[in-house]
C-alpha positions as CSV (number, residue, x, y, z in Angstrom):
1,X,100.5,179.1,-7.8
2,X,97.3,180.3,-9.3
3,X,95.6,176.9,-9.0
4,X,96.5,176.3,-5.8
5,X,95.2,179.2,-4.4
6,X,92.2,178.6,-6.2
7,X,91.9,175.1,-5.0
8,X,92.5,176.2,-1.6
9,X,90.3,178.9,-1.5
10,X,87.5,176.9,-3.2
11,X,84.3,178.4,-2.0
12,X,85.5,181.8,-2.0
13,X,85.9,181.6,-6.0
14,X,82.7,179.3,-6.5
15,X,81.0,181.8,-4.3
16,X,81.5,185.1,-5.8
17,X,81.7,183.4,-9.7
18,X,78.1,182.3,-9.2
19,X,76.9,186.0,-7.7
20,X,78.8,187.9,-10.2
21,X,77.1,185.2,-13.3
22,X,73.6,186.0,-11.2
23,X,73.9,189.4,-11.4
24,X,75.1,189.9,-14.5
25,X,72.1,187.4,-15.4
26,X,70.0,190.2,-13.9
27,X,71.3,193.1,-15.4
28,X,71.2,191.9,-19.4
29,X,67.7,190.0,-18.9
30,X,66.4,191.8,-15.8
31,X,62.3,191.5,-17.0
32,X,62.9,187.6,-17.7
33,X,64.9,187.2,-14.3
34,X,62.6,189.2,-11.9
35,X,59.5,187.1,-13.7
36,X,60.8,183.7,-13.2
37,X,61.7,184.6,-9.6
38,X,58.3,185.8,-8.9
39,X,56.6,182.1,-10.1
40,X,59.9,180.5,-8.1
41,X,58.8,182.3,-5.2
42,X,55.0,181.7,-5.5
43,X,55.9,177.6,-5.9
44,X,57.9,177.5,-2.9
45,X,55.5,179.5,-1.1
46,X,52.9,177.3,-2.4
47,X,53.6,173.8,-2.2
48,X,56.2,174.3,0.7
49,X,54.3,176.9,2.9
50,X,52.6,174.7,5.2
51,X,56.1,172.8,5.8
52,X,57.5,175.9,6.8
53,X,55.0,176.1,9.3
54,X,55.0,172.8,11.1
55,X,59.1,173.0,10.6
56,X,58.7,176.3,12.5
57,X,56.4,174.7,15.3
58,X,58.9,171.9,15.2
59,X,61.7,173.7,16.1
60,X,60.4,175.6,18.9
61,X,59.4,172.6,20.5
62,X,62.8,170.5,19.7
63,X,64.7,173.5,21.2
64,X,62.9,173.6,24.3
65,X,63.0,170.0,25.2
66,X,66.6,170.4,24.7
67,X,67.1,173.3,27.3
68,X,64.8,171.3,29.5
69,X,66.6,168.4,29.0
70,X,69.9,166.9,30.0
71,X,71.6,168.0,27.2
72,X,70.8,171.3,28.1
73,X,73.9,170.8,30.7
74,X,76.2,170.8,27.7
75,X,78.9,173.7,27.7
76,X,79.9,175.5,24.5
77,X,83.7,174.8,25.3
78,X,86.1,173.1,27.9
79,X,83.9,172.8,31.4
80,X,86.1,176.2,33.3
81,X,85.5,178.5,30.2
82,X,83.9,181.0,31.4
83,X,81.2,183.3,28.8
84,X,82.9,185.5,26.6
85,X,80.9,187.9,26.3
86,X,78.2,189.5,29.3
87,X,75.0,188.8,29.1
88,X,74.4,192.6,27.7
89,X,76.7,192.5,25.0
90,X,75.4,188.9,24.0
91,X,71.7,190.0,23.9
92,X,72.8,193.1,22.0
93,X,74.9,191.4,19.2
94,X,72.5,188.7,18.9
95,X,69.5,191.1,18.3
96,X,71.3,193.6,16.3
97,X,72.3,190.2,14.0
98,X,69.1,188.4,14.1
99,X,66.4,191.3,13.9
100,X,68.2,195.0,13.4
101,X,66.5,197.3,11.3
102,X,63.5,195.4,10.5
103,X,61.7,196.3,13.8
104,X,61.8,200.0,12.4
105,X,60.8,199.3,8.9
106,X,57.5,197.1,10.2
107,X,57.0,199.0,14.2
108,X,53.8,200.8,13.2
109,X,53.0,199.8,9.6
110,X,52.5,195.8,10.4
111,X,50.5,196.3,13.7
112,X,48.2,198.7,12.2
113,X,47.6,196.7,8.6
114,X,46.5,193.8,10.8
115,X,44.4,196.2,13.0
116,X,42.8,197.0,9.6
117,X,43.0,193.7,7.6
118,X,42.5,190.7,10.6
119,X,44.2,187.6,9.7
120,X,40.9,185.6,11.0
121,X,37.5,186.4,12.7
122,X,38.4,186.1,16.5
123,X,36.1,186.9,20.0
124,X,39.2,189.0,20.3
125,X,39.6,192.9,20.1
126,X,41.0,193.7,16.9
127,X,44.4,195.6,18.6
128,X,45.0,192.5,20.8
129,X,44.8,190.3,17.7
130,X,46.7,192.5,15.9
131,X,49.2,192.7,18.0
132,X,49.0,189.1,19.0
133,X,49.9,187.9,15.0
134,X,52.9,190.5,15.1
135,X,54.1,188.9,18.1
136,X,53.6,185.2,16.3
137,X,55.6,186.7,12.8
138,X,58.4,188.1,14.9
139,X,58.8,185.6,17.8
140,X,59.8,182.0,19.1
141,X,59.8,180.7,15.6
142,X,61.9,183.1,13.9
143,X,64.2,182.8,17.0
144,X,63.7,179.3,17.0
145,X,65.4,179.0,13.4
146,X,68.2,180.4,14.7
147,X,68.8,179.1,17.7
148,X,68.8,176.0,15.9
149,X,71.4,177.0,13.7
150,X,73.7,178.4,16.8
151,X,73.1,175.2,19.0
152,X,74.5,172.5,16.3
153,X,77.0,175.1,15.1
154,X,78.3,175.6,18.3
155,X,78.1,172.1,19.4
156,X,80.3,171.5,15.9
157,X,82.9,174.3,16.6
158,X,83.4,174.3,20.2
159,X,82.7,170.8,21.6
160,X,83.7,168.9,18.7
161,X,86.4,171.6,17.7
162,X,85.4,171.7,14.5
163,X,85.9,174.7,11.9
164,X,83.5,177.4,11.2
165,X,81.2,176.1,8.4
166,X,77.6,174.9,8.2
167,X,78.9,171.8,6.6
168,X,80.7,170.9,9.8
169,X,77.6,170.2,11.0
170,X,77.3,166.6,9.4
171,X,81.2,166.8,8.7
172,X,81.6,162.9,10.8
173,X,78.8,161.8,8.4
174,X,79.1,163.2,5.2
175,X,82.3,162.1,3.0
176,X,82.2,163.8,-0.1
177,X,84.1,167.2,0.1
178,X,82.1,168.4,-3.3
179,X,78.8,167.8,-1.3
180,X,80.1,169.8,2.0
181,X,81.3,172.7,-0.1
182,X,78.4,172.8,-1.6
183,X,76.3,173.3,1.3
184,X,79.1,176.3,2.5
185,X,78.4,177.5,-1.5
186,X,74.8,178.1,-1.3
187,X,75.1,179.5,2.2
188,X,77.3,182.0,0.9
189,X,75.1,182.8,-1.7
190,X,71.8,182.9,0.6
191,X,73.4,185.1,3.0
192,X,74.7,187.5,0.4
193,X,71.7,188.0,-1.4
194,X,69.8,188.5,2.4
195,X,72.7,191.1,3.3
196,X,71.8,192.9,-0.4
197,X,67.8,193.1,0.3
198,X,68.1,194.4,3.8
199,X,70.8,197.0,3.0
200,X,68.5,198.2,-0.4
201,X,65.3,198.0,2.2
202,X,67.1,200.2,5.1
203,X,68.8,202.4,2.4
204,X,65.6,203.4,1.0
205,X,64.0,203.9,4.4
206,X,66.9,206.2,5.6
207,X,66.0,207.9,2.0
208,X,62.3,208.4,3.5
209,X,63.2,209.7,6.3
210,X,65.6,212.3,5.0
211,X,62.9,213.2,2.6
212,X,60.9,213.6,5.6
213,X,62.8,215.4,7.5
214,X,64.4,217.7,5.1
215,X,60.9,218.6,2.5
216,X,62.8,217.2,-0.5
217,X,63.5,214.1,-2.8
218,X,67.1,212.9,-2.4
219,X,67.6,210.7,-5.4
220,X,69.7,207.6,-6.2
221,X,73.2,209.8,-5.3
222,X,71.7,209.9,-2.1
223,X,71.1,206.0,-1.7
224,X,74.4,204.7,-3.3
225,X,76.1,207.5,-1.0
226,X,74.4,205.7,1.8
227,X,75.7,202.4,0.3
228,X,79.1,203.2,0.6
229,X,78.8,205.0,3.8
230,X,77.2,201.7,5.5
231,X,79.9,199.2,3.9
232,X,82.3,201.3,4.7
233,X,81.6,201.3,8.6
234,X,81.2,198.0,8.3
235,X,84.2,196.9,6.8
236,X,86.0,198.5,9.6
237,X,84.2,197.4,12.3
238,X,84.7,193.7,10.8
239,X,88.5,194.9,10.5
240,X,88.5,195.5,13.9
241,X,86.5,192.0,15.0
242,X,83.7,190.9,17.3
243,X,85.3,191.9,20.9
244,X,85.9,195.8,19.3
245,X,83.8,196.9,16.3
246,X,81.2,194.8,15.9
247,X,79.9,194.6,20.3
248,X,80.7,198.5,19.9
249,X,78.2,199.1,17.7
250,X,75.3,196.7,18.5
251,X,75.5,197.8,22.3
252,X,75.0,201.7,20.6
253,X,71.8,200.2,18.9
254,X,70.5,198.5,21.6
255,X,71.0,202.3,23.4
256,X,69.4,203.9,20.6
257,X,66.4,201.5,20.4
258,X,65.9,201.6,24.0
259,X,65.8,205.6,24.3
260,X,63.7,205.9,21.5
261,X,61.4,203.3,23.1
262,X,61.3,204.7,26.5
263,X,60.6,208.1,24.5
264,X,57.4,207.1,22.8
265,X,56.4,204.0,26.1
266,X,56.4,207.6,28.3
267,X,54.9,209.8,25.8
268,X,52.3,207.4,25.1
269,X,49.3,206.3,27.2
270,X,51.8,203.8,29.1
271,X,49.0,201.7,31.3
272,X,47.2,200.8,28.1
273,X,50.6,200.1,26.5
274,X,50.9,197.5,29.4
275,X,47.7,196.2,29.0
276,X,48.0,195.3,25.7
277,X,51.5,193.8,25.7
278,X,50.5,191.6,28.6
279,X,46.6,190.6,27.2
280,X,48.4,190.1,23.7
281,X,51.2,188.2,25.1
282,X,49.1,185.5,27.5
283,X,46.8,184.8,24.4
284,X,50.1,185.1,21.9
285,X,51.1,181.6,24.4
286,X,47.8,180.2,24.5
287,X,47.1,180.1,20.8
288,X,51.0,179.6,19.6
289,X,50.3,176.0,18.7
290,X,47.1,176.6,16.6
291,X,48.5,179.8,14.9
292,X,51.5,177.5,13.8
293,X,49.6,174.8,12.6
294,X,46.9,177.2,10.7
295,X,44.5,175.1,12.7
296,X,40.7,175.6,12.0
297,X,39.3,179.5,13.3
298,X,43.8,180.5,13.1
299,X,43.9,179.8,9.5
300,X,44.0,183.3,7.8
301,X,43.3,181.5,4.7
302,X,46.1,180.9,1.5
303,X,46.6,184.4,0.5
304,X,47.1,185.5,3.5
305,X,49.4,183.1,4.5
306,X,51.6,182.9,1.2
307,X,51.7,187.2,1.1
308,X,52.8,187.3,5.2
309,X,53.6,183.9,7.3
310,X,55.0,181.8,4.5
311,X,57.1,185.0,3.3
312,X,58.4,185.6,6.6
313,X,59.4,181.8,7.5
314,X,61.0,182.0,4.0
315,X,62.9,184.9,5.1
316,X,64.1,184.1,8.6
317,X,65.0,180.7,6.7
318,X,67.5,182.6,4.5
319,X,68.9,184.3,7.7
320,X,69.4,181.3,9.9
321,X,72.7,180.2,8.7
322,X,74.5,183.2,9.0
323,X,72.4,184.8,12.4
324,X,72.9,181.4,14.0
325,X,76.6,180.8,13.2
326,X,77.1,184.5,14.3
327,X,75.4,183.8,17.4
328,X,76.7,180.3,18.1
329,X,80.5,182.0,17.3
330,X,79.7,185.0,20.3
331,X,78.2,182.1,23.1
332,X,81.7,180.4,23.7
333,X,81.1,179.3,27.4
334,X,77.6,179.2,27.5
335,X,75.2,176.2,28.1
336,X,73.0,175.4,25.6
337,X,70.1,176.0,27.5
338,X,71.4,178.9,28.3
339,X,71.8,179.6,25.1
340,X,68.3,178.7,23.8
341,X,66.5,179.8,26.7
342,X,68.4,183.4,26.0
343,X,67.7,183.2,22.4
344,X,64.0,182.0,22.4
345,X,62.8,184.6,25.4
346,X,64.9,187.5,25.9
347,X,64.7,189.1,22.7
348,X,60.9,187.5,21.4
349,X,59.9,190.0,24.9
350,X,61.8,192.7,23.6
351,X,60.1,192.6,20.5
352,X,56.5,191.8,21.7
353,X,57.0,194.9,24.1
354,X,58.6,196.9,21.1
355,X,55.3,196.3,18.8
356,X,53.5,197.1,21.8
357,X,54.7,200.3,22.6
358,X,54.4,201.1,18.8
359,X,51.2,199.8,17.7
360,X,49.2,200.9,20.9
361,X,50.0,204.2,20.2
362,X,49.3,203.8,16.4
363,X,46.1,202.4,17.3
364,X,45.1,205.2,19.6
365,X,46.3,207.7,17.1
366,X,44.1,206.1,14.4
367,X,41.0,206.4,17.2
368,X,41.4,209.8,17.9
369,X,41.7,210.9,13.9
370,X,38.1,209.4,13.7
371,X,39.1,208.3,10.4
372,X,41.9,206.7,8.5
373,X,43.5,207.1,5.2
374,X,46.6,204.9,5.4
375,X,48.5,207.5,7.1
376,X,50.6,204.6,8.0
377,X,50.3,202.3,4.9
378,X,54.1,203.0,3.7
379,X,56.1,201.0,5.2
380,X,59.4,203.1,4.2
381,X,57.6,205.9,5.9
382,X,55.1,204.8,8.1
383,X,57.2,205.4,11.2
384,X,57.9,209.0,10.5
385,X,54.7,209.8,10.0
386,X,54.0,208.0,13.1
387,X,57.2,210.8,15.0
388,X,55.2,213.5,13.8
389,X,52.2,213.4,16.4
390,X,55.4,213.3,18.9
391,X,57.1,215.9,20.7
392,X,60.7,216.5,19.2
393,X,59.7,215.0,16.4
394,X,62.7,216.2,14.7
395,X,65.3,214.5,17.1
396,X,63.5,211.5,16.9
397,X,63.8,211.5,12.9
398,X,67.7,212.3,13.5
399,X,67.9,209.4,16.0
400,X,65.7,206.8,13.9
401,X,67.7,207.6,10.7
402,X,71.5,207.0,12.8
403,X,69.5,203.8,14.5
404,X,68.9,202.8,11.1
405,X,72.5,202.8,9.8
406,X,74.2,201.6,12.7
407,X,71.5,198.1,12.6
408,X,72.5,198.1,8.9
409,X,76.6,198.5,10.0
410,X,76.3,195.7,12.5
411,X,73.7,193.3,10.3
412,X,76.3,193.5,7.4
413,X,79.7,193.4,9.8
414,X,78.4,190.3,11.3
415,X,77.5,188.8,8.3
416,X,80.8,190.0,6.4
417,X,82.7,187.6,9.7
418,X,81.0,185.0,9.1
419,X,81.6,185.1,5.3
420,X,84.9,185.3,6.0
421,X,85.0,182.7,8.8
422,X,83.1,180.2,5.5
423,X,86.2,181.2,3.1
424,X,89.5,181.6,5.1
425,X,88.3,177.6,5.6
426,X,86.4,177.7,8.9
427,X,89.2,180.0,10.9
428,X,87.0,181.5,14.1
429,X,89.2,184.6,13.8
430,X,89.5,184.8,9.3
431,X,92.0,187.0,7.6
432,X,91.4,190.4,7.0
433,X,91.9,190.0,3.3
434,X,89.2,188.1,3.4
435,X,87.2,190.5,5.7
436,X,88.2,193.2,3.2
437,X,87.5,191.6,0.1
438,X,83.5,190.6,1.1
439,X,83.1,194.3,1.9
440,X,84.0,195.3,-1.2
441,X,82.4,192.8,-2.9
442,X,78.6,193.5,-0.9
443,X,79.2,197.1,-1.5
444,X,79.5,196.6,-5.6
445,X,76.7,194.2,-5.5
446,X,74.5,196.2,-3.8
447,X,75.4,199.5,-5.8
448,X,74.6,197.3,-8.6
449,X,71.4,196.3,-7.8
450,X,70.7,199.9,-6.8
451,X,71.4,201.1,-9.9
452,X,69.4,198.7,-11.8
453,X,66.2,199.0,-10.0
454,X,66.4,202.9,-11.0
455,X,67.1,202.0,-14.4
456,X,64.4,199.2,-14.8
457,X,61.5,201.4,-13.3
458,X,58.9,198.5,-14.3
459,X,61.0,196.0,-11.8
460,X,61.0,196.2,-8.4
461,X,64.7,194.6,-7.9
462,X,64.9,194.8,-4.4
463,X,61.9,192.6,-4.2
464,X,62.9,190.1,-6.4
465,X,66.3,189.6,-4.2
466,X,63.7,189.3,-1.2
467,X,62.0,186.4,-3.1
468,X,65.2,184.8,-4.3
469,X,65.9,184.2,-0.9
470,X,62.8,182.5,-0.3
471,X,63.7,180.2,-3.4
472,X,67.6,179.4,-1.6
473,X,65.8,178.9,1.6
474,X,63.8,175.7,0.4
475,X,67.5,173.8,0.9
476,X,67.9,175.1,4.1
477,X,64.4,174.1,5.4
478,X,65.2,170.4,3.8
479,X,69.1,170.5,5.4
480,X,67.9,171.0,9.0
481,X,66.3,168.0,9.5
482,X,69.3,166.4,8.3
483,X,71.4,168.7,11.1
484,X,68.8,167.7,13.4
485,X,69.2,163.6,12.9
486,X,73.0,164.5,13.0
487,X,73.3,166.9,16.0
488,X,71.0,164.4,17.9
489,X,72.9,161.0,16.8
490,X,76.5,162.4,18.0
491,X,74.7,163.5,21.4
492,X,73.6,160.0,21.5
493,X,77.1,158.4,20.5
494,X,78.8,160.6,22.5
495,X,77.1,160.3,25.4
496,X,77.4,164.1,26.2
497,X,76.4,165.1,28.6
498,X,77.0,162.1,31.5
């Protein structure tokens, strides 16, 4: 009985018997583990970085000619489906999945260290560049990785009616059922480790604000409190499923974000807010294919490159699996160019005009201090500091802090879905066992790592996850050109669309 469930539940047990040797690896040799990491990271980063970048470029490019392109008329699903979700509740589960509570950990702190450290000498004012390579980390490509993701996905799962795996992706080309499970495997594993960093990152900005907010220092208590808090809502919202727990709560972030936003746009000097958003914008699209290529006067040079661009690429990378089949699982009875059209432009705007809002103001701030002492240099509590020269400073805190769990609620109920949709063996609607079981599982993981990085002063834990999953998302960057030559060879052989 015993083996069969193990044999049927295969990547479940390979999945969490490789996390659990990892982190015990970590725990009993934590100096040793963090250290080869680091010079893992740096190779990838190294020798790979510029792949990254042309991949990136790549895939915008292949994902547009697709929407403008006949297959473009394809339909996620029988030709009367209609979409199963509004175009509100798509954008807002999509963006709460795909970006969520890193536009609050980097709103003022990136636009403001590239005001102050320019990635390359440019004819351009230093707050349009700035703004300009924010847009370029946070737009089309990252967006671009996965839509790519959510396009072959859900051409797999709801034109070929195929289960919910990244392996069914080359499924009609690829025999060996070790091979395919291992591609599910080190998904798992990616995705997990990517759900750890970004709960220890928001976590420890919630921390920072509360500190903030309150005058004191809430210790670790306070964080593995938080922890529990966060996997709790989580695991009931994933209880619950996409159509009630999960769309609940990433239509109450996109609220959130959006009052916030409108707070600080009105607050703020809003015609020069404009300005910039559209100046940076036009030249963001007139210099995209240069900045992607690190052409000539765009290339900020190795350093820079391997500390931000690479790092970033690495890290949507690591997301894309997970974010894509999230996203490809919510656009039943969409077209794909509806779908990549959506996915490329409506929230890569809503970011642009996001940074905007933010940095302008940062920037203006900055002008009228006359001089700067990396008020905004922390990027835990860069944006609180920032709340401070606001009225209701206070209620915005408040607000930021509840944004900042619920992003972190719906990143990890999303992600726990889709983990479950990998291990109940590709069901689109997966047991709750197994619902219940990764939510347990992320929360002792997490708590884990928590604990260590307290214990292990010297090593920065959290960071080393973040460049682990730059080391699992080599694979990734090497498998989707292998999705791409499959996605576009059953097009072909199927003749979709006629």
């Amino acid at each position: 009985m015993i083996l069969k469930s193990i044999q049927k539940h295969a990547v479940l047990f390979a999945s969490i018997g490789i996390i659990f040797i990892c982190t015990l690896t970590v725990f009993f040799a934590t100096t040793s583990s963090y250290n080869a990491i680091e010079q893992a990271s740096l190779w990838v980063r190294n020798y790979f970085g510029y792949f990254y970048l042309y991949l990136g470029l790549g895939c915008v490019l292949l994902l547009l000619a697709v929407a403008m392109s006949p297959l473009g008329r394809i339909k996620l699903g029988t030709p009367d489906v209609k979409p199963e979700h509004s175009l509100w509740a798509w954008t807002a589960m999509l963006y709460s999945a795909g970006m969520g509570s890193g536009i609050l950990l980097r709103a003022v702190q990136e636009p403001v260290f590239m005001q102050q450290h320019p990635p390359y000498a440019s004819s351009l004012s230093a707050d349009v560049l700035a703004l300009e390579f924010t847009f370029y980390q946070w737009g089309l490509t990252a967006w671009a990785f996965y839509g790519l993701f959510a396009m072959i996905v859900g051409y797999a799962l709801f034109v070929k009616q195929k289960h919910v795996r990244v392996s069914a992706t080359i499924e009609d080309h690829v025999k060996s059922k070790t091979l395919k499970n291992t591609v599910d495997v080190v998904t798992i594993i990616t995705t997990v480790f990517g759900l750890i960093a970004a709960i220890g990152l928001g976590t420890t900005q919630i921390n920072g604000g509360l500190n903030h907010v309150f005058h004191t220092q809430f210790g670790v208590l306070t964080t593995l409190a938080l922890c529990v808090l966060i996997c709790t809502i989580a695991c009931y919202s994933a209880w619950q499923g996409v159509n009630k727990g999960i769309k609940l709560f990433s239509k109450l972030n996109i609220i959130l974000t959006l009052l916030i936003l409108l707070f600080i746009f009105i607050s703020s000097d809003m015609l020069h807010i404009l300005k910039l958003f559209a100046v940076s914008t036009v030249h963001y699209v007139l210099d995209f294919i240069p900045m992607s290529l690190a052409l000539g006067d765009y290339n900020p040079g190795i350093d820079f490159l391997t500390g931000w661009t690479f790092y970033y690429w690495a890290f949507w990378l690591a997301w894309a699996p997970f974010t894509g089949i999230f996203i490809a699982r919510i656009s039943k009875g969409r077209t794909l160019r509806q779908l990549l059209l959506g996915v490329l432009i409506i929230p890569s705007l809503g970011t642009f005009f996001w940074f905007s809002v933010f940095g302008s103001s940062a920037f203006q701030l900055i002008e009228n201090w006359g001089v700067y002492n990396n008020e905004f240099g922390n990027v835990f509590s860069s944006i609180f500091v920032f709340f401070q020269n606001y009225p209701l400073a206070t209620v915005l805190n408040i607000t930021t802090i509840l944004l900042l769990i619920s992003f972190l609620v719906t990143s990890v109920d999303s992600a726990v879905f889709v983990l479950s949709m990998f291990t109940d063996n590709g069901s689109k609607n997966p047991n709750k066992k197994h619902r219940f079981i990764w939510s347990v599982f992320i929360l002792l993981a997490t708590m884990s790592l928590v604990l260590l990085g307290n214990v292990n002063a010297d090593v920065d834990v959290l960071d080393a996850v973040q460049k682990l999953l730059i080391i699992t998302s080599l694979p990734f960057a090497l498998f989707i050109l292998v999705m791409i030559v499959a996605f576009l060879k059953d097009c072909i052989q199927t003749k979709t669309p006629l």
